[in-house]
N, C-alpha and C positions, 0 to 999 in steps of 0.2 A: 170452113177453115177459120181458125183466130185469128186477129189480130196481132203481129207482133209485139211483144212487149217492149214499152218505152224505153232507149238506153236509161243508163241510171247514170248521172253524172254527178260528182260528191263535191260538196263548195270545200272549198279550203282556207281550213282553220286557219284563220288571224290571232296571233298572240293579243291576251288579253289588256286592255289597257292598263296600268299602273295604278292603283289610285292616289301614290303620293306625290308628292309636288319636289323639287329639287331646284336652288339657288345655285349655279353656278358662279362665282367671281373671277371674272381671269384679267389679261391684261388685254388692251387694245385688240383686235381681230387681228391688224398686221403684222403684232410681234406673240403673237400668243394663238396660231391657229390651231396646237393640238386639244388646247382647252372647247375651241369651238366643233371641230371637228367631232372631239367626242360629248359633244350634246347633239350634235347632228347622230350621231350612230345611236347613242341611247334611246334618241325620238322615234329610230326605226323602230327600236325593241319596246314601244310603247311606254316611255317613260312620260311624264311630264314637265319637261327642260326649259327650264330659261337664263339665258347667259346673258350678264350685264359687265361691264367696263368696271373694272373694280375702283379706280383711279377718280372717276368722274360722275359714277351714280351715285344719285342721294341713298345711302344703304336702311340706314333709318325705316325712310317712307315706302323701300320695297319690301321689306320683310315687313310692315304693317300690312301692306297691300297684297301681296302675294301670300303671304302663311305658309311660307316652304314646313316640309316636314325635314328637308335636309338643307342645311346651307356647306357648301362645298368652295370651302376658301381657296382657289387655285391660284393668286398675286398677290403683293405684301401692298401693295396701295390702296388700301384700305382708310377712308380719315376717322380719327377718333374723335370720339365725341360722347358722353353720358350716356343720349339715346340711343347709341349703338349700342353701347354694351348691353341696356339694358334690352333691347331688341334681340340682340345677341342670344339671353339667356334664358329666351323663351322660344328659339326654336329646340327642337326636339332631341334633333342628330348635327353633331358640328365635326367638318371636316376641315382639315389643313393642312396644305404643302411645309417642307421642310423650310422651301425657301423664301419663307412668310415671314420665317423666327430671324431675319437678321436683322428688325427693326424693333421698339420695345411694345411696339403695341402688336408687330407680328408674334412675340414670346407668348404675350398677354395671349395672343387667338391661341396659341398651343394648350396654353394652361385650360383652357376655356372646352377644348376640342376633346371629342371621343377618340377620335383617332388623329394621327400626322401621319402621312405621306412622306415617304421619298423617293425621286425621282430618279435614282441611280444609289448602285453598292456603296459611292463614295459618301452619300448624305446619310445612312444608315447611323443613326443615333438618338438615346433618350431611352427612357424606363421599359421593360419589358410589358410586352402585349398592346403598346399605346403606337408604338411605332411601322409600317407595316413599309413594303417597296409595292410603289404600282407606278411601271418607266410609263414615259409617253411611249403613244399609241399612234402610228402613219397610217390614212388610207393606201395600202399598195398599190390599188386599181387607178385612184386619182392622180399616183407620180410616174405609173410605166413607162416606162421608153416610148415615141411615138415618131417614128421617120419622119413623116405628113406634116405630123405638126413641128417637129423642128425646123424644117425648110420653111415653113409657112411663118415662123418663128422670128428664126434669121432673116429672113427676107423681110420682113418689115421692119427689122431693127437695123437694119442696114451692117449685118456684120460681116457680108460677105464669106472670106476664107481666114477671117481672124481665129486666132485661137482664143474661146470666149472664157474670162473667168467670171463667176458670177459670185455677189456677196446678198442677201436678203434679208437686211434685219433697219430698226429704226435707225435714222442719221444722229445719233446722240451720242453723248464722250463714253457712256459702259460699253461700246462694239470698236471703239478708235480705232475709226477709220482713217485719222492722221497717219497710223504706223500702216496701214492697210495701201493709203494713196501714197505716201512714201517708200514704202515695199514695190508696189506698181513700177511709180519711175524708174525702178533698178531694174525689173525685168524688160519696160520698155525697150529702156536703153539696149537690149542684147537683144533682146525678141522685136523684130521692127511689125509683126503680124501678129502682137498681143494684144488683147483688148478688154477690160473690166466694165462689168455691168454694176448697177446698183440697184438692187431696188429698197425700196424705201422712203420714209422721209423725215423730217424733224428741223429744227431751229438750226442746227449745223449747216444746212447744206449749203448756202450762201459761202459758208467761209470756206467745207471743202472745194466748194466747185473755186475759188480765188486759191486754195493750196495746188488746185490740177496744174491752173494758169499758170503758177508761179512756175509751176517745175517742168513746163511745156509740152503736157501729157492732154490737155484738157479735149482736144479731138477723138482721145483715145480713151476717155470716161466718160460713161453712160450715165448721166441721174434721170433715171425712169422715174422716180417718184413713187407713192404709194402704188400697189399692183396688186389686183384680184385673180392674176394669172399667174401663180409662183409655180405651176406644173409645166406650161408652155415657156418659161423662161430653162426651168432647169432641163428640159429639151432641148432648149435653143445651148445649151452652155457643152464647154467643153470638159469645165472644172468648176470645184467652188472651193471660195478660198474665205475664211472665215478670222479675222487677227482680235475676235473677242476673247477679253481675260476673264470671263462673265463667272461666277461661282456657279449659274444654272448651267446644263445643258444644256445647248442649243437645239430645239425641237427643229431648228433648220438642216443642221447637218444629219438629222434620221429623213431626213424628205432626200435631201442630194443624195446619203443611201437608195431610198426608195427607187432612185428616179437613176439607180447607176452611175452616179457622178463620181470621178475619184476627189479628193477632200485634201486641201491643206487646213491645218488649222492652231491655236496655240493648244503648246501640252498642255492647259488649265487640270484639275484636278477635275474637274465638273466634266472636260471632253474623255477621262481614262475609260470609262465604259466602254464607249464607241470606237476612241480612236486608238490602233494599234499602230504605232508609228513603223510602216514599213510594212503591215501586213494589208489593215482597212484604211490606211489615208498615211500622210504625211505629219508630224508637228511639226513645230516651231517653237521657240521662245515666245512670251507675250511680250509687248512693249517695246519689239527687235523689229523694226523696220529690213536692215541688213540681211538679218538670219531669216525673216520672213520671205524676202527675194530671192533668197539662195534656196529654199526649201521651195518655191514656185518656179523655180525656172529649173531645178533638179528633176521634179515632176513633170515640165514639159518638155526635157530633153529625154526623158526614159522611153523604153519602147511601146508601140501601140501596147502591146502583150500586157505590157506590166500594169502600163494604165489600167488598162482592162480587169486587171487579175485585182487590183484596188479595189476598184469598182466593184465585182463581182464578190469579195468577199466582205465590203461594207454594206452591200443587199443582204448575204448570207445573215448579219447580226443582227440585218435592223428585221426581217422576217422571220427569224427565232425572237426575238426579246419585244419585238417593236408593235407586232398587227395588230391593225387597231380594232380589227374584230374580237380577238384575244383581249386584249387590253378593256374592252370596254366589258364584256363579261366578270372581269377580275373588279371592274368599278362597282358592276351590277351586285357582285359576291359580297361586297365592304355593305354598301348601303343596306343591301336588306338583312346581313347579319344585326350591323348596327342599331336597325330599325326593331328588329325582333328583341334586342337585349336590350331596348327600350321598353319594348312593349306598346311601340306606336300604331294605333291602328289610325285607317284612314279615316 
């Protein structure tokens, strides 16, 4: 009698590696993680990624040293300089966000770029076929709701049974957090179980944490400081409340989406995509301390229900328009058209 035959067990195909190279520029990790995030996703799909600080890398000596076949302008802080440009105009493939062009050497990258980006319907402008929409991208899996870790959340930040709002962006005058800590003390005053978190940091925070003092809130403001945990915070949160008059969308409020948050935020023209005043979050006026309060504490007097139904339909948006699995395919789609109507081989 034979020997049975060996099972046969089949390896499983690895997508093949990339062979081009890709410069991402974005802004700081803490105010700019959908830029990093999606170099992390592309690395899975075998790209060759690297993300540098636009603001603070020598740009020059990386594209000498690196050889991107793509540089992928994601932030307008960019320093100009001769040998930029001329560095510039020897990578291959030049990409660039819309929100690059409101500086004169951001225009200059446009002129410069095969394509420009925009971030939402509202930036949608400039010459036909140059201009394309590709929204940021949220890991869904990284912001899910997590029981466990809320309580594990809470209980370290010592928030008890407050009602948590939470805001996640740099301490700097574009997010004025002036109108935000101002806004705060009005809900304080009626809400005695409210409480704001911060995360974040920057050269302000000295002065807000002396504006908490002044208005005798400061037990009831959190400066957590920079934070590699913006998942377990917007677990730990009851709300997020956001008083940026910022021209970009806030990649923060598609994560508080992600993560079921319901959202106060300013009507900015940049939040119209996301926010549907009343149906996915709440506005506000920018610069309205006042109207900011009345629109937070409107939202924490509504019913669990309603909150809920916020919440539930500001997931719905950012999971149609947002996944970052989606999203990064669509990056995937740009690069290698671009690359082909170059004619760049590796």
């Amino acid at each position: 009698m034979s020997a049975p035959a060996p099972a046969f067990s089949p390896a499983i195909a690895q997508p093949a590696r990339k062979p081009w190279r890709v410069l991402i520029l974005a802004h700081a990790p803490d105010a700019d993680r959908s830029a990093y995030q999606l170099a992390h996703r592309l690395r899975s799909r075998q790209w060759q990624v690297i993300v540098a600080d636009a603001k603070n890398a020598p740009l020059a000596k990386l594209l000498k040293r690196d050889r991107p076949h793509i540089l992928h302008c994601h932030a307008p802080e960019i320093t100009f300089n001769p040998r930029t440009i001329a560095a510039l105009l020897k990578i291959p493939v030049r990409i660039t966000t819309l929100q690059a062009g409101t500086s004169a050497f951001g225009r200059l990258l446009q002129k410069l770029s095969d394509a420009s980006i925009a971030n939402c319907p509202e930036e949608m402008r400039g010459g036909p076929g140059k201009v394309a929409m590709i929204r940021p991208g949220v890991d869904l899996v990284r912001f899910r709701p997590d029981r466990e870790l809320r309580r594990r959340t809470r209980e370290a930040l010592g928030l008890g049974r407050s009602f948590a709002w939470l805001s996640a962006s740099p301490l700097d005058p574009r997010e004025d957090h002036h109108s935000l800590i101002r806004g705060f003390a009005r809900v304080a005053a009626q809400q005695p179980d409210a409480a704001l978190v911060l995360a974040g940091d920057g050269a302000m925070r000295g002065e807000l944490a002396e504006l908490a003092a002044s208005l005798n809130i400061a037990p009831r403001v959190l400066f957590l400081g920079t934070r590699s945990d913006i998942p377990a915070l917007m677990n730990a949160a009851d709300a997020y409340v956001s008083a940026s008059p910022g021209e970009a969308l806030p990649p923060v409020l598609l994560e508080a989406g992600a993560a079921h948050l319901p959202v106060v935020a300013t009507d900015a023209q940049s939040t119209a995509s996301m926010l549907a005043h009343g149906v996915s979050g709440l506005a506000a006026p920018p610069s309205n301390p006042e109207a900011l309060a009345d629109t937070m504490l409107h939202l924490m007097t509504l019913p669990d229900q309603e909150r809920e139904q916020l919440a539930r339909n500001a997931f719905a948006h950012v999971l149609r328009h947002h996944d970052l699995e989606q999203i990064a395919g669509q990056w995937e789609q740009l690069y290698e058209t671009l690359l082909a109507r170059k004619g760049v081989q590796p």
